[in-house]
N, CA, C and O of each residue as an XYZ file, in Angstrom:
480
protein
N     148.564   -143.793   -156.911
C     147.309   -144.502   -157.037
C     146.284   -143.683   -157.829
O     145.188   -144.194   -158.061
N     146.566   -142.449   -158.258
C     145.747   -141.451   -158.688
C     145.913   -141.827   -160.589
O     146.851   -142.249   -161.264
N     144.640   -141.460   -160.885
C     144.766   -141.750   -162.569
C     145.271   -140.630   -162.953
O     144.547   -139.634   -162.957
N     147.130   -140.515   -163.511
C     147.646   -139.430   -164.084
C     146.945   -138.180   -164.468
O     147.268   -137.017   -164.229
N     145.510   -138.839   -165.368
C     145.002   -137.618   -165.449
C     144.512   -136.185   -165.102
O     144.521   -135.044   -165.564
N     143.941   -137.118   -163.680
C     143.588   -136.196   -162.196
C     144.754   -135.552   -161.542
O     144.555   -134.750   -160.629
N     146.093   -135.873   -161.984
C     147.437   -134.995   -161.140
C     147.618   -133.596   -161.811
O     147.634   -133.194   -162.974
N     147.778   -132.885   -160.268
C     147.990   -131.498   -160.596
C     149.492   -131.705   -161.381
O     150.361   -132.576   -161.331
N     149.290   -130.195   -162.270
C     150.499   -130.741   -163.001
C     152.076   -130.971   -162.681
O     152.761   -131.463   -163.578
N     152.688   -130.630   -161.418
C     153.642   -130.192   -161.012
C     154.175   -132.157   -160.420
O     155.250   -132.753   -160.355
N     152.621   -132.551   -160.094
C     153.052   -134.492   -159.827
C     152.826   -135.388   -160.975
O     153.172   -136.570   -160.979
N     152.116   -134.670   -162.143
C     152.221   -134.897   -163.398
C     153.824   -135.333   -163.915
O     154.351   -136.357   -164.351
N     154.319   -133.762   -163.558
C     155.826   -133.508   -163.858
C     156.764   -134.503   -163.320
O     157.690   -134.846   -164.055
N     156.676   -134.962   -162.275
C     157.469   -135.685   -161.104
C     157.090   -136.855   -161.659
O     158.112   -137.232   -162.233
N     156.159   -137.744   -161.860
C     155.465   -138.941   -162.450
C     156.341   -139.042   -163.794
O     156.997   -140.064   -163.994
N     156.348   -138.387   -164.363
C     156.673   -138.622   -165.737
C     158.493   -138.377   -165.572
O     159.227   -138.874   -166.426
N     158.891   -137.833   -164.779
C     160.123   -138.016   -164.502
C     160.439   -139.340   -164.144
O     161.155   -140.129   -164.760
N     159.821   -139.504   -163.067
C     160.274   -141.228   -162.282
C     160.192   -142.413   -163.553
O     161.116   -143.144   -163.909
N     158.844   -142.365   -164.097
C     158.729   -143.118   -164.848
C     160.023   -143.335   -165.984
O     160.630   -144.391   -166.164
N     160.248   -142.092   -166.654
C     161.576   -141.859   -167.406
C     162.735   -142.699   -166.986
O     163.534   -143.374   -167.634
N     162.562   -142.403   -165.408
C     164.217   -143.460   -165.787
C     164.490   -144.377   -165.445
O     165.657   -144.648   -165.163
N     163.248   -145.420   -165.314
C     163.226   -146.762   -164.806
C     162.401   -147.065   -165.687
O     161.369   -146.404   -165.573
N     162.392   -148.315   -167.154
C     161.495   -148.170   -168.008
C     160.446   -149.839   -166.978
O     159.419   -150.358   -167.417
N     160.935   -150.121   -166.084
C     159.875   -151.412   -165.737
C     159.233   -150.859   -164.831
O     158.120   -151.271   -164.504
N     159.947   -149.588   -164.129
C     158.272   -148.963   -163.500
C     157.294   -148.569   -164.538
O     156.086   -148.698   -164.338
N     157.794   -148.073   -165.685
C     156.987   -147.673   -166.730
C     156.035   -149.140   -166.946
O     154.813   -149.240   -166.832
N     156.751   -149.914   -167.197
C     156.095   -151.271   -167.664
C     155.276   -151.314   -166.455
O     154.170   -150.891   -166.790
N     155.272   -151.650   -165.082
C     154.298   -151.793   -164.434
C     153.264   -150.974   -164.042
O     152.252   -151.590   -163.707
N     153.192   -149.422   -163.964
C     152.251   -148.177   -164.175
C     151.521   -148.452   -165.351
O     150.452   -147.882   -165.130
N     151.433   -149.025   -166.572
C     151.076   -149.273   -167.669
C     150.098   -150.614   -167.524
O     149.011   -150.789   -168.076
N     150.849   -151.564   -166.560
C     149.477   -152.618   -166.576
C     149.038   -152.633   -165.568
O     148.075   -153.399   -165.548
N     149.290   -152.008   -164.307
C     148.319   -151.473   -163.137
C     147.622   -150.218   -163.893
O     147.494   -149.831   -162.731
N     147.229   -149.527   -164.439
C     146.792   -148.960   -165.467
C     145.432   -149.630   -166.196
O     144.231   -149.403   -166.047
N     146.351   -150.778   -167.254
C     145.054   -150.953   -167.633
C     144.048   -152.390   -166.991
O     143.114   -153.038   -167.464
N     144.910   -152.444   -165.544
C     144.157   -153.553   -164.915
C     142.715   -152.411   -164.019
O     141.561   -152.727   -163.728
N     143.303   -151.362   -163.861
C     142.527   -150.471   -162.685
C     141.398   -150.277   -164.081
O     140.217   -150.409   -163.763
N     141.652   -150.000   -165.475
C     140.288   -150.096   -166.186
C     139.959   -151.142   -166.799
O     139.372   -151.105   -167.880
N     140.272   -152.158   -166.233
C     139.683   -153.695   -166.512
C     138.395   -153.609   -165.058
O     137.211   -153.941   -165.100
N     138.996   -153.183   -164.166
C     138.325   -152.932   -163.004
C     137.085   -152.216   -162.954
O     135.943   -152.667   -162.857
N     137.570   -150.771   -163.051
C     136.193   -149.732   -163.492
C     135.541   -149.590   -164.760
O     134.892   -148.563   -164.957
N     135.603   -150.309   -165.487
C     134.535   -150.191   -166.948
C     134.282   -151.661   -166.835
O     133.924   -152.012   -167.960
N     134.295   -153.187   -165.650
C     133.818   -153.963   -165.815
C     133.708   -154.902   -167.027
O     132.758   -155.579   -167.419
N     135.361   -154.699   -167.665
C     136.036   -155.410   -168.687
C     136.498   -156.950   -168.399
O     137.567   -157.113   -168.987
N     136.096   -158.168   -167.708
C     137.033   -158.635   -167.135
C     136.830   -159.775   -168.200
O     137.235   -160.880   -167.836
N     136.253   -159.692   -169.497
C     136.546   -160.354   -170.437
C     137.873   -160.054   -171.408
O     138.081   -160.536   -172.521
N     138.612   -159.227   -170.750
C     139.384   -158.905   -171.132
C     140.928   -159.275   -170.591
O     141.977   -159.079   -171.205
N     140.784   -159.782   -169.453
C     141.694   -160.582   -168.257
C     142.473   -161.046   -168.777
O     143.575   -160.496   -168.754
N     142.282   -162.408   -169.578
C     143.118   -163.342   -169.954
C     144.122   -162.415   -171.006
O     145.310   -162.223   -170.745
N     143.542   -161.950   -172.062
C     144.842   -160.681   -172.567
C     145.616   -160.149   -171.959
O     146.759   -160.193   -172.414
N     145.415   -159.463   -170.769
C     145.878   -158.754   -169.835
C     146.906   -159.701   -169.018
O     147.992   -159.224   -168.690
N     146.575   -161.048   -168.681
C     147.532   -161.622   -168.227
C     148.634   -162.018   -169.193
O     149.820   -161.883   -168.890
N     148.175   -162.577   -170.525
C     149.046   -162.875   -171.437
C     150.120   -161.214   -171.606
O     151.320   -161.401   -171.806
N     149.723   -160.018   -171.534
C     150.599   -158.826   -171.954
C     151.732   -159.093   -170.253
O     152.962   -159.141   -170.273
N     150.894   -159.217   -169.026
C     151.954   -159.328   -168.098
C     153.133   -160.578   -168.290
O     154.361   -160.651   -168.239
N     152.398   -161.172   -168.451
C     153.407   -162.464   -168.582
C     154.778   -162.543   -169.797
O     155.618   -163.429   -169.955
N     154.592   -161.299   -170.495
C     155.823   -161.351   -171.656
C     156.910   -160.582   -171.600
O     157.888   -160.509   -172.343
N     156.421   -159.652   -169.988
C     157.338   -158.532   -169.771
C     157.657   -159.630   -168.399
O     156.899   -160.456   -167.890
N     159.354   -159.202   -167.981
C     160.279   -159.570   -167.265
C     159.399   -158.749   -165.604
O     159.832   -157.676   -165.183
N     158.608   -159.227   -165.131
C     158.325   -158.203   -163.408
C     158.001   -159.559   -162.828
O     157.042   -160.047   -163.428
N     158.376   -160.185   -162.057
C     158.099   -161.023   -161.527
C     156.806   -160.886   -160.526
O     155.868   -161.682   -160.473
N     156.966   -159.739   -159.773
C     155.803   -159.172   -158.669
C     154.740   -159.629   -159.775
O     154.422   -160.816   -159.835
N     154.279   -158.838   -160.510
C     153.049   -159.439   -161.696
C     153.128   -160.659   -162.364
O     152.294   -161.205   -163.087
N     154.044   -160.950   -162.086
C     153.667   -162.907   -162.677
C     153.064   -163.339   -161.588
O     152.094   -164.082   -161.741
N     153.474   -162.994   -160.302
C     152.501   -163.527   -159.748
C     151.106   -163.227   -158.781
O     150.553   -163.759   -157.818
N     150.943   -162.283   -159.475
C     149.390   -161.658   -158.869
C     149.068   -162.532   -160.605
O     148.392   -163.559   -160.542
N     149.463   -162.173   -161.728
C     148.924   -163.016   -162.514
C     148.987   -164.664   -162.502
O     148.385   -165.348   -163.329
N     149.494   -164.997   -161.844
C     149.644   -166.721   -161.460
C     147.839   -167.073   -160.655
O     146.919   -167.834   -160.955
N     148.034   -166.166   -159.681
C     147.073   -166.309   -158.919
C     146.139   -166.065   -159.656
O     145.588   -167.154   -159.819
N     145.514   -165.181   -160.309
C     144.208   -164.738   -161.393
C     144.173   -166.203   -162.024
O     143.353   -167.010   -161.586
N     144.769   -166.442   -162.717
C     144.796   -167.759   -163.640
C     144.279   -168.893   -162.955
O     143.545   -169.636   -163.606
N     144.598   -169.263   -161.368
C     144.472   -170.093   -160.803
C     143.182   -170.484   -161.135
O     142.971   -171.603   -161.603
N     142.140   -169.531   -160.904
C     140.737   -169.376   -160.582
C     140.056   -168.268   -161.825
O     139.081   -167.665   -161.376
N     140.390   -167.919   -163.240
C     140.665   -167.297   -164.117
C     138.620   -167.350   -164.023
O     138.144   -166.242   -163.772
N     137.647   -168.416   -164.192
C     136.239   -167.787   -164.017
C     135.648   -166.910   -162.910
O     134.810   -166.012   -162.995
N     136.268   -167.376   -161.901
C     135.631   -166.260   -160.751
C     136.272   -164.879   -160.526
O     135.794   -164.105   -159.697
N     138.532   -165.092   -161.911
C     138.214   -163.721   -161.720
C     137.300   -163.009   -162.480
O     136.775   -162.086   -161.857
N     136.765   -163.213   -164.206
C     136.638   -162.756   -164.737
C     134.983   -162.690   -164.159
O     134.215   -161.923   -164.739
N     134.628   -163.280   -163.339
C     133.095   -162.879   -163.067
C     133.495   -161.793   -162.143
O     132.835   -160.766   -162.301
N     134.552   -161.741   -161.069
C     134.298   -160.942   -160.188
C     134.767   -159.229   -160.868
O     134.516   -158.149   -160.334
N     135.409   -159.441   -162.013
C     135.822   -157.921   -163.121
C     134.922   -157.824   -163.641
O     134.853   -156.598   -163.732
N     133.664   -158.382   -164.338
C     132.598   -158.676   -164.761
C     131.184   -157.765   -164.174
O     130.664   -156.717   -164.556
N     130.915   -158.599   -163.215
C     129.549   -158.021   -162.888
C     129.478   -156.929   -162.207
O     130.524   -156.492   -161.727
N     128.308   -156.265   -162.010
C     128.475   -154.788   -161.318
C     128.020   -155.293   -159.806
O     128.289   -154.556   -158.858
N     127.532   -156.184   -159.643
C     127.242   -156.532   -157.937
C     128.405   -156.585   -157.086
O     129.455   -157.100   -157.472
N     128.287   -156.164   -156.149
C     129.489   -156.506   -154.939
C     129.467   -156.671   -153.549
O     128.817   -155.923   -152.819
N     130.506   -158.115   -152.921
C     130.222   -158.220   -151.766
C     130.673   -156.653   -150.562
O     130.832   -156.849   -149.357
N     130.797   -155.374   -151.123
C     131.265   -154.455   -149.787
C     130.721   -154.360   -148.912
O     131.292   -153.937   -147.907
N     129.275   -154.732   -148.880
C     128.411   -154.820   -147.569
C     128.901   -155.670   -147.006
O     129.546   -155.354   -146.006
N     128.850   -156.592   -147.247
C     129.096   -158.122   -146.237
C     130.470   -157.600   -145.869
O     130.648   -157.296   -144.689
N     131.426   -157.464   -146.702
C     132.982   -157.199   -146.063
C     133.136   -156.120   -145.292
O     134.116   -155.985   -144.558
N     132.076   -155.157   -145.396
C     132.285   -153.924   -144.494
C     131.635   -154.917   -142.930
O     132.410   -154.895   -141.974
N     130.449   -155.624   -142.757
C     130.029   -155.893   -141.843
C     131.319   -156.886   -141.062
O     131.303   -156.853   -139.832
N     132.001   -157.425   -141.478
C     132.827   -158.350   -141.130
C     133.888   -157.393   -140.600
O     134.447   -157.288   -139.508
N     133.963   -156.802   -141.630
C     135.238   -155.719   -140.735
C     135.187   -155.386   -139.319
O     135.980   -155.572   -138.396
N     134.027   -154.838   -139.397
C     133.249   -154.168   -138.289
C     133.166   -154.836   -137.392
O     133.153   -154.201   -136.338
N     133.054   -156.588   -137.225
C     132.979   -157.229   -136.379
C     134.669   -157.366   -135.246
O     135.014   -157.140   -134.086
N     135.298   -157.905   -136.617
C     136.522   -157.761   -136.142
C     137.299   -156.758   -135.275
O     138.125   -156.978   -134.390
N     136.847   -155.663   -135.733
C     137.157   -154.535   -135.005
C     136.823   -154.594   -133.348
O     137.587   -154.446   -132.395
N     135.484   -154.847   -133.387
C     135.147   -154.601   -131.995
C     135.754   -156.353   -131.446
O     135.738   -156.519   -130.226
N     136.081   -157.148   -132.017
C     136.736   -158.131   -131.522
C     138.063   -157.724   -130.777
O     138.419   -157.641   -129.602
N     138.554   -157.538   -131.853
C     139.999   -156.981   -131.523
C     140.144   -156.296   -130.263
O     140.875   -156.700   -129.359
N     139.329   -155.090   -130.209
C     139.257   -153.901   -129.025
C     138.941   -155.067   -128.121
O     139.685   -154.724   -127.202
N     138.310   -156.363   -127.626
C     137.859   -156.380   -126.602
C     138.914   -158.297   -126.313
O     138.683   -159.280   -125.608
N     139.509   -158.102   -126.850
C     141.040   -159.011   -126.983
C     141.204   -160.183   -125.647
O     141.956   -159.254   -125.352
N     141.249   -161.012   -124.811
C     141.369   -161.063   -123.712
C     140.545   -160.342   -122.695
O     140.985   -160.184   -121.556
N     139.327   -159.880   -123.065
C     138.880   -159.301   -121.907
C     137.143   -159.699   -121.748
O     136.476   -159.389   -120.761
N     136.873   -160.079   -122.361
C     135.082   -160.816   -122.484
C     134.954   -162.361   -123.065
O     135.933   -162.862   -123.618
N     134.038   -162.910   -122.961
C     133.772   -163.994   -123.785
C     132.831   -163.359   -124.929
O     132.558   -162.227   -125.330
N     132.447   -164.822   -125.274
C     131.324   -164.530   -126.690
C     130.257   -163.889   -126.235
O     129.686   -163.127   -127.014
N     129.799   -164.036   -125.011
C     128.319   -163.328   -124.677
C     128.536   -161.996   -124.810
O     127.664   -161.437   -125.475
N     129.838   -160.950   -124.199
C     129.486   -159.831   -124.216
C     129.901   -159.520   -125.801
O     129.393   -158.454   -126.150
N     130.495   -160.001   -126.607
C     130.807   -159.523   -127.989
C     129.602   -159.755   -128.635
O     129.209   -159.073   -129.581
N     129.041   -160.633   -128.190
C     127.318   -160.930   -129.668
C     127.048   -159.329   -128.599
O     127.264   -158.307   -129.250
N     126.729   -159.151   -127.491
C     126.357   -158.152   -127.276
C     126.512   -156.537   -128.033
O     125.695   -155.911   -128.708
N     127.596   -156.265   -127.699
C     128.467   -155.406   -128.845
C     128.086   -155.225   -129.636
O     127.622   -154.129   -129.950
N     128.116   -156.691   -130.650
C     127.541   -156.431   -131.962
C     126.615   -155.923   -132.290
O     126.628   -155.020   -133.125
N     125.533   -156.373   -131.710
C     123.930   -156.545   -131.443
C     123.577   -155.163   -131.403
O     122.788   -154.739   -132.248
N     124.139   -154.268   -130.383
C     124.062   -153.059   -129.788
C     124.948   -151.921   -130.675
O     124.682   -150.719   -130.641
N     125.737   -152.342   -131.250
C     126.469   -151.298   -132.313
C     125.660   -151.132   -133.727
O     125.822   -150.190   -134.503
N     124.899   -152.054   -133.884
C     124.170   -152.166   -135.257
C     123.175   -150.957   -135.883
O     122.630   -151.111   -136.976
C-alpha cells in the first residue's frame, strides 16, 4: 500500500521481484498506482481515461470496481474532484456504531442516545 518510492530499499528489492514474475500484478500495481494519484492530486477528470486504460487489460477484479465507477461516473468524478470530504460525518457514524455494537442485546434506545450524548 506504500508508494514504492517511500520503500526502504531491501522491499524496494522484493517489490520489484514479485512484480517481475507475474506481469498482471505488474498491470494492476500500475493502475492502483495511478488511481491512488487520481486520488491525491484531485485528478478525477481524469477517471474516464483511467477506466478506459483498465478496461483493455484482461483483470477482471478491475473491470469491476471500474463497472461500478461508470455506474455513477459524475459523483465519481466529483467525489476525485473536490477537496471537501465527508470524514467527519463517517468518523461520527462509526463511532456510533461502535458503541452500538458493544451494547448488542443489552439496552434499548434510551440508554444508547445516552452513550452517545455522554461520549461526545
Amino acid at each position: 500500500m506504500t508508494d514504492p518510492q517511500h520503500l526502504a530499499p531491501d522491499h524496494h528489492a522484493q517489490l520489484t521481484d514479485v512484480l517481475a514474475s507475474c506481469p498482471e500484478l505488474q498491470a494492476v500495481a500500475g493502475h492502483v498506482r495511478d488511481f491512488a494519484d487520481l486520488m491525491n492530486k484531485h485528478r478525477g477528470d481524469r477517471l474516464p481515461d483511467w477506466i478506459r486504460r483498465v478496461q483493455a487489460d484482461n483483470l477482471p477484479a478491475l473491470h469491476s470496481l471500474a463497472t461500478g465507477l461508470r455506474r455513477d461516473l459524475d459523483a465519481a468524478i466529483a467525489g476525485l474532484t473536490m477537496t471537501w470530504s465527508s470524514g467527519p460525518v463517517e468518523g461520527a457514524v462509526n463511532r456510533i456504531k461502535t458503541i452500538k455494537r458493544s451494547m448488542y442485546g443489552r439496552a434499548g434506545f434510551d440508554l444508547l442516545r445516552r452513550r452517545i450524548l455522554l461520549s461526545a
